[in-house]
C-alpha positions, 0 to 999 in steps of 0.5 A: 304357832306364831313365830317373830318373823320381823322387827321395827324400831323407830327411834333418833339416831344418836349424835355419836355412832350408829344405830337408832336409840329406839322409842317403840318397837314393832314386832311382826307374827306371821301365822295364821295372819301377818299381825304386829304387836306394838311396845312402847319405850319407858325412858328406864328402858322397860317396855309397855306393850300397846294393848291389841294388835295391827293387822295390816292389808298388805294386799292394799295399794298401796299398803302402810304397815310403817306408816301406821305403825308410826302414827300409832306408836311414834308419832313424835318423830314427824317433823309436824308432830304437831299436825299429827296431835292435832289430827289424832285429837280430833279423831279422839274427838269425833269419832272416839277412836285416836290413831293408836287405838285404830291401828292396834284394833286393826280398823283402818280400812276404808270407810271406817270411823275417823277414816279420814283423818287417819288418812289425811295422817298418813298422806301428811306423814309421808310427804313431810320428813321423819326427825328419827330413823327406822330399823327394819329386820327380817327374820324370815318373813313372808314375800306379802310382809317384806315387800309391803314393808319395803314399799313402804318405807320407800314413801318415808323420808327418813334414815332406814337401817336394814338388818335383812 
């Protein structure tokens, strides 16, 4: 049986305290292979669940487990959100399949359709700022899912809040 071993949120730190006032969440299964499962914030605070579910390779070097993980559910948060639309659409366009939908059906490797794009996304992303922050909770996760996770985050240029 699966049991929740990690969380993501991404979200905006609030202009008064602490925390991060969330826009999607990420929650992470272990067994039988690491997977997240993606939600998305309704402005009444209902959650939409993302249909699918992401696979990362976290034996990739390096791995993007965050990063795709905001392109398919936040990429609002970029700082060149924008770019991001942009990119997405013409993957939507080109190939049929936008970030969310390549995340969450778990085909970002190499050589997939609108690969390059999804690429050029990520690249895009970890070198330009994050307008949000993102909290990260372990709750017994693997060493393949904690360290892929840390050194992803380290690539992103935006406020981490830890709860490990």
């Amino acid at each position: 049986m699966s049991r929740l071993v990690a969380t993501l949120t991404f979200g905006r730190e609030p202009a008064l305290g602490g925390g991060v006032e969330p826009v999607a969440f990420a929650h992470c299964y272990e067994a039988p292979v690491p997977r997240f499962l993606g939600y998305l914030v309704r402005e009444s605070g209902d959650l939409d669940r993302v249909p699918g579910a992401y696979a990362p390779d976290l034996d990739a070097d390096p791995a993007y487990p965050v990063t795709d993980l905001l392109l398919a559910l936040a990429p609002e948060l970029s700082s060149i959100a924008g770019r991001i639309r942009t990119l997405d659409t013409k993957a939507e366009a080109n190939y049929g399949v936008g970030f969310r939908e390549k995340a969450f059906d778990s085909d970002v490797a190499w050589g997939s359709d609108g690969y390059g794009r999804h690429f050029e996304a990520r690249s895009q992303v970890e070198s330009h700022p994050i307008d949000g922050a993102v909290a990260y909770t372990s709750l017994g996760a693997g060493e393949a899912v904690r360290a892929a996770v840390a050194d992803n985050l380290v690539r992103l240029d935006c406020t981490v809040v830890r709860g490990d």
